[in-house]
Backbone bond lengths (Angstrom), bond angles and torsions (degrees), N, CA, C in turn:
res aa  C-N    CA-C-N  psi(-1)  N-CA   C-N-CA  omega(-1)  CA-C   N-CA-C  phi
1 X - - - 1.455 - - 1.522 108.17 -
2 X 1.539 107.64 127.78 1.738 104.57 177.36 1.593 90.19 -84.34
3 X 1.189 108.36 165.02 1.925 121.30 139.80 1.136 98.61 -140.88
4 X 1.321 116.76 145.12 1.451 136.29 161.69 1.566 97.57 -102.63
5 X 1.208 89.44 112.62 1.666 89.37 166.25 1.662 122.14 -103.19
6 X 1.909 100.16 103.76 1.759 104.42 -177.07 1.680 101.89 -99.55
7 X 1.694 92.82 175.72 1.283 117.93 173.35 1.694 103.33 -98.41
8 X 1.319 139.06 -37.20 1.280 117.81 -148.88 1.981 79.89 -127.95
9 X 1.392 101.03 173.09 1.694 112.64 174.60 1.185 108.17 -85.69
10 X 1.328 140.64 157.71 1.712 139.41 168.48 1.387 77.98 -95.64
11 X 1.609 100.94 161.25 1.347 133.97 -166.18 1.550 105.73 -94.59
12 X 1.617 130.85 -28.08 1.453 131.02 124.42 1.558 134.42 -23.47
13 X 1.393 115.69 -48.23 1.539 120.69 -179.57 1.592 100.27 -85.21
14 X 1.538 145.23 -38.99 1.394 130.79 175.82 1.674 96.60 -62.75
15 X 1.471 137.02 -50.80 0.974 122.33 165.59 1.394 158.81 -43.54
16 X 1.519 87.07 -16.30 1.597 115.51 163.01 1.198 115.46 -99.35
17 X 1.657 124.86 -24.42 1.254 112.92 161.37 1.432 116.70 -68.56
18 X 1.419 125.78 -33.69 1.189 111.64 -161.27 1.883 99.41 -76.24
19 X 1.190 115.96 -34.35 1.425 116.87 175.68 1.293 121.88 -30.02
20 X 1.536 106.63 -30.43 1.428 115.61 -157.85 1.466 105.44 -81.05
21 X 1.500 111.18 -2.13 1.297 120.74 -170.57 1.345 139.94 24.20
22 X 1.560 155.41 -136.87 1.466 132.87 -157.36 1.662 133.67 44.75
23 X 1.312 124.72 137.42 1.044 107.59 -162.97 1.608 97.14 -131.02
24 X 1.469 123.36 62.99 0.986 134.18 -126.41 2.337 78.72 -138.55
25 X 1.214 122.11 150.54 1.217 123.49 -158.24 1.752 91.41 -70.22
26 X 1.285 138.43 165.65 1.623 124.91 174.74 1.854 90.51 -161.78
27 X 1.436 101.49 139.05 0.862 120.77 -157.03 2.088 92.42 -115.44
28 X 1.733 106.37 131.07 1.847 111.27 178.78 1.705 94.63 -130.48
29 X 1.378 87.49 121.81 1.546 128.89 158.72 1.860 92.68 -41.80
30 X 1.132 123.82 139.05 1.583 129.79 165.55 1.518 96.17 -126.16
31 X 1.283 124.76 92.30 1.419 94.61 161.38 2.028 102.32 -108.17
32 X 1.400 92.25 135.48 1.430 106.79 -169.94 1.741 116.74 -119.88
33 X 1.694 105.57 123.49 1.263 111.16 171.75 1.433 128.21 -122.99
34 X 1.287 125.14 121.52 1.385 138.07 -116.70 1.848 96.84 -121.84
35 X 1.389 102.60 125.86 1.796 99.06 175.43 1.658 107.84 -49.79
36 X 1.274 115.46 175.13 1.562 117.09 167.38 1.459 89.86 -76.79
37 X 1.270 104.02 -72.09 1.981 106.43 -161.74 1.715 95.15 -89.67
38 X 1.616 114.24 144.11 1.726 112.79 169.37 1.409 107.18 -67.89
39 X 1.018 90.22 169.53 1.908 101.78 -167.35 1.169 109.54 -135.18
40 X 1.535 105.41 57.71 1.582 110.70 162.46 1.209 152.56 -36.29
41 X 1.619 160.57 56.88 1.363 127.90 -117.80 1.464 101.02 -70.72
42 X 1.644 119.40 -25.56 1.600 116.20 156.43 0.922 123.75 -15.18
43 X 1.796 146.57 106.20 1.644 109.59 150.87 1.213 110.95 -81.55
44 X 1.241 163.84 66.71 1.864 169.34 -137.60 1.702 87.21 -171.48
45 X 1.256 111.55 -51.95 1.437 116.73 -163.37 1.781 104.96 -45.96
46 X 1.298 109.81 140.35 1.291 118.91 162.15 1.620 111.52 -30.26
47 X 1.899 122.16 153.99 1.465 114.08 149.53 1.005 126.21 -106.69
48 X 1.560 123.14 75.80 1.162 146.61 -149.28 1.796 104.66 -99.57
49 X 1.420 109.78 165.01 1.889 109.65 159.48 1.530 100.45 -76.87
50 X 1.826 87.44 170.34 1.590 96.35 -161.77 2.096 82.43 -81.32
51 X 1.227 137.26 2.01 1.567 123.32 -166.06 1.282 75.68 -99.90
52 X 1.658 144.70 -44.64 1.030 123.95 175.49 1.818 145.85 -28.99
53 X 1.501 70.65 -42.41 1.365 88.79 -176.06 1.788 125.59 -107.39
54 X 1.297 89.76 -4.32 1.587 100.16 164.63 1.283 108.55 -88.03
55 X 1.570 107.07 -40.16 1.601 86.74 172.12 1.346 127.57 -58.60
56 X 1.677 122.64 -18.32 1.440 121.27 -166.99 1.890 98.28 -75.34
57 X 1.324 106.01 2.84 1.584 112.27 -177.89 1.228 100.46 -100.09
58 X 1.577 126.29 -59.76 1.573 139.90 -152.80 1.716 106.23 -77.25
59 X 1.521 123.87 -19.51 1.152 128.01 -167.87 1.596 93.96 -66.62
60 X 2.071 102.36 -58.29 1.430 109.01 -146.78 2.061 94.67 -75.86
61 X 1.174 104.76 -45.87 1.539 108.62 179.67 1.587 97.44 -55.12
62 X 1.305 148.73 -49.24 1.394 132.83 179.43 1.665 115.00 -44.85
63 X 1.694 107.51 -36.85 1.398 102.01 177.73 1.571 117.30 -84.23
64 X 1.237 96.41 -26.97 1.999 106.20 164.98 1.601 114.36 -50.81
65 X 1.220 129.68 -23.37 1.310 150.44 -126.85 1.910 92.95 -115.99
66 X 1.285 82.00 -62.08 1.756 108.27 178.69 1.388 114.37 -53.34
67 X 1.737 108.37 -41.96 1.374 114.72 -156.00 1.716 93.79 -75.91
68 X 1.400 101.88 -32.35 1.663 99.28 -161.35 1.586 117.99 -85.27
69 X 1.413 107.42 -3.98 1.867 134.47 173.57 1.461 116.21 122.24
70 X 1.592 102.21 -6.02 1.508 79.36 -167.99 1.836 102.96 -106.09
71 X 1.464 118.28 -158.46 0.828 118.75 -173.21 1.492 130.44 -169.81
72 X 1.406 124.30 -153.87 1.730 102.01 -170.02 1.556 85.59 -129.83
73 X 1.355 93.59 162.68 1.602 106.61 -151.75 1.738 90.78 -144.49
74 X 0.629 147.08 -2.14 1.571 152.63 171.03 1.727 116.03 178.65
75 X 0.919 113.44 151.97 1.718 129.21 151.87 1.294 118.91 -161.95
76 X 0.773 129.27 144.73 2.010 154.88 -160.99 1.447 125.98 -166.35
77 X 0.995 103.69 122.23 1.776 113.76 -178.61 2.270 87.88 -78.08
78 X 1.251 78.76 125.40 1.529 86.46 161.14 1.231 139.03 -95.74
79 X 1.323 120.78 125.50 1.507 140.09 -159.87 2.088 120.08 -74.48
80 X 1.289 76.28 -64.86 1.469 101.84 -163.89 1.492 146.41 -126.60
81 X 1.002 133.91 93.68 1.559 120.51 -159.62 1.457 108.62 -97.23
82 X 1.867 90.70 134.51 1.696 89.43 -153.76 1.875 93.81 -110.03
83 X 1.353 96.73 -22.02 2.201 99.72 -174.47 1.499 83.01 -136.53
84 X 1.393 92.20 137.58 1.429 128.75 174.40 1.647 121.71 87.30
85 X 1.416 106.83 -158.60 1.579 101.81 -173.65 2.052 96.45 -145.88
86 X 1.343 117.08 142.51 1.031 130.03 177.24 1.272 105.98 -154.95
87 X 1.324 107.10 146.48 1.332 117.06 -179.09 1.621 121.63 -70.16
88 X 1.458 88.60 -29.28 1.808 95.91 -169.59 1.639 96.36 -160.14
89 X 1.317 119.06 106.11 1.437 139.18 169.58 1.949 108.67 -42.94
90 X 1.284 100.73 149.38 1.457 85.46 172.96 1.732 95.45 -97.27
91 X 1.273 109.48 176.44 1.521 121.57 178.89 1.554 112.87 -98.97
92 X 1.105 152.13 -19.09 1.511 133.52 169.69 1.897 91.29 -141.60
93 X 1.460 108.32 149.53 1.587 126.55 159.90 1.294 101.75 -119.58
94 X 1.463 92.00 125.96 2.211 104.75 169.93 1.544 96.53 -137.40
95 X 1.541 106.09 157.55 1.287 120.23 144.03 1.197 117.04 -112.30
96 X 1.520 93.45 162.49 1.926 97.38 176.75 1.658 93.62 -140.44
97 X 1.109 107.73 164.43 1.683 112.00 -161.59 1.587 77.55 -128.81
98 X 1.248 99.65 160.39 1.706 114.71 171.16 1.627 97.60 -156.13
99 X 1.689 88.41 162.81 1.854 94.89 -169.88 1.377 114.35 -78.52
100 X 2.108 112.92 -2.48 1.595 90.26 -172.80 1.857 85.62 -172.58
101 X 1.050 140.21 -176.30 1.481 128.18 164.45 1.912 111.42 -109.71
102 X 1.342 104.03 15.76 1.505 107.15 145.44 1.141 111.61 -100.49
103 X 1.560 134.54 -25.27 1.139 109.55 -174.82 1.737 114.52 -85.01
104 X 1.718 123.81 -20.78 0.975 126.07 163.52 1.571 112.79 -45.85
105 X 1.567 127.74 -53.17 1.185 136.74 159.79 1.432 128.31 -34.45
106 X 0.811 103.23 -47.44 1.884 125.19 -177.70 1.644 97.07 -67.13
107 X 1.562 100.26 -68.60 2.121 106.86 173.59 1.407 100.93 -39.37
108 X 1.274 123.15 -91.06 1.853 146.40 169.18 1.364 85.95 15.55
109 X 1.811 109.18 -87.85 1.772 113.26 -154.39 1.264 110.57 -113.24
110 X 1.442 116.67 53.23 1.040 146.72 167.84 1.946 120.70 -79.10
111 X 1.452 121.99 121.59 1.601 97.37 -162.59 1.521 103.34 -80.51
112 X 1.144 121.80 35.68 1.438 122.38 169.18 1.655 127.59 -103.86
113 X 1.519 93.39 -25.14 1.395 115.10 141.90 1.535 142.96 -63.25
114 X 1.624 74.84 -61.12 1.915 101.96 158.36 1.455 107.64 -31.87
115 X 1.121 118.41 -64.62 1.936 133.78 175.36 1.872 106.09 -40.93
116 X 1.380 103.44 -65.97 1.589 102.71 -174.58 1.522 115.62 -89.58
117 X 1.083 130.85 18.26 1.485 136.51 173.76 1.339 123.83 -87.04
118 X 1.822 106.45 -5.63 1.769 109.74 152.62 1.431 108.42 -70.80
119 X 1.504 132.41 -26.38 1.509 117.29 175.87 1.347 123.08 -87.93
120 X 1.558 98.55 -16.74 1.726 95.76 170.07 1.354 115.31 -74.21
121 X 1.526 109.90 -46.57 1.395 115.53 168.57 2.074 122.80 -39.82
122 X 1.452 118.39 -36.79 0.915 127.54 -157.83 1.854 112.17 -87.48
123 X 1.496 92.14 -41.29 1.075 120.75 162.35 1.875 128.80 -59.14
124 X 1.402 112.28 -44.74 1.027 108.99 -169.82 1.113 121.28 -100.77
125 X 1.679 143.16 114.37 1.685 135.49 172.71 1.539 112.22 -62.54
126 X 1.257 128.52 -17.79 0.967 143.88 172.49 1.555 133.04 166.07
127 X 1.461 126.58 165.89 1.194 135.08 -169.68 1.129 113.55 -135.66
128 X 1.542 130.51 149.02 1.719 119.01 147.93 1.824 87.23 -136.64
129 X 1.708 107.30 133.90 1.057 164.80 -152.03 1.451 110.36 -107.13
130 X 1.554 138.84 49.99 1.160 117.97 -158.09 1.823 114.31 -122.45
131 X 1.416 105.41 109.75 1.735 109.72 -166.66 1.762 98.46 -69.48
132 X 1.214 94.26 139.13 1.799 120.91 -168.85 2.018 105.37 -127.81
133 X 1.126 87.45 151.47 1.817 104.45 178.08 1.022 115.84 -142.19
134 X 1.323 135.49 145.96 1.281 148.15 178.13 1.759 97.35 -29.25
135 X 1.135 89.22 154.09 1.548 106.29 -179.79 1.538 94.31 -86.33
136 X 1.616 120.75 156.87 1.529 108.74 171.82 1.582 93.97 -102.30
């Protein structure tokens, strides 16, 4: 199994989400792994951890999140890997629920994001991003 583990979405994968069409509530896996120190290209910027500084992203986007209906449904710093083998664990698993996968889209490249996505960026060594649905 490859993973590429990114920070931002390719403009192909929102396009394939939106393909998938329905506007039905859909729930994305965050699993997030965080520099030790943020990696500002700022030097002004605080010398903060990279969770530091994602949170100065994840706080205001959690209430962006809220405003538009959807919401958070778990988060956990992760401990332990009990099945399988990885080289390097990620550091927190969350979900976030949204009201539809345009409106996740719409939030995503939204310039309100656009605005706080130097701290996610700074903050994060990497991410994988993966939208989930009820099991049948």
């Amino acid at each position: 199994m490859n993973v590429e583990n990114r920070v931002m979405p390719q403009q192909e994968q929102l396009a394939g989400l939106l393909g998938l069409g329905g506007d039905q509530p859909i729930q994305m896996l965050n699993l997030l792994k965080f520099h030790d120190t943020a990696q500002y290209d700022d030097p002004a910027e605080p010398k903060i951890s990279g969770r530091e500084a994602y949170m100065r992203y994840g706080a205001p986007m959690s209430a962006l999140v809220a405003s538009k209906g959807g919401r958070i449904i778990f988060s956990s710093k992760i401990d332990h890997l009990v099945i399988g083998e990885v080289d390097e664990l990620w550091d927190v698993a969350a979900i976030m629920e949204y009201p539809s996968r345009a409106a996740f889209v719409e939030i995503a490249t939204s310039p309100e994001v656009a605005a706080m996505a130097v701290h996610r960026k700074a903050g994060l060594k990497g991410q994988l991003l993966i939208q989930c649905s009820p099991a049948a």
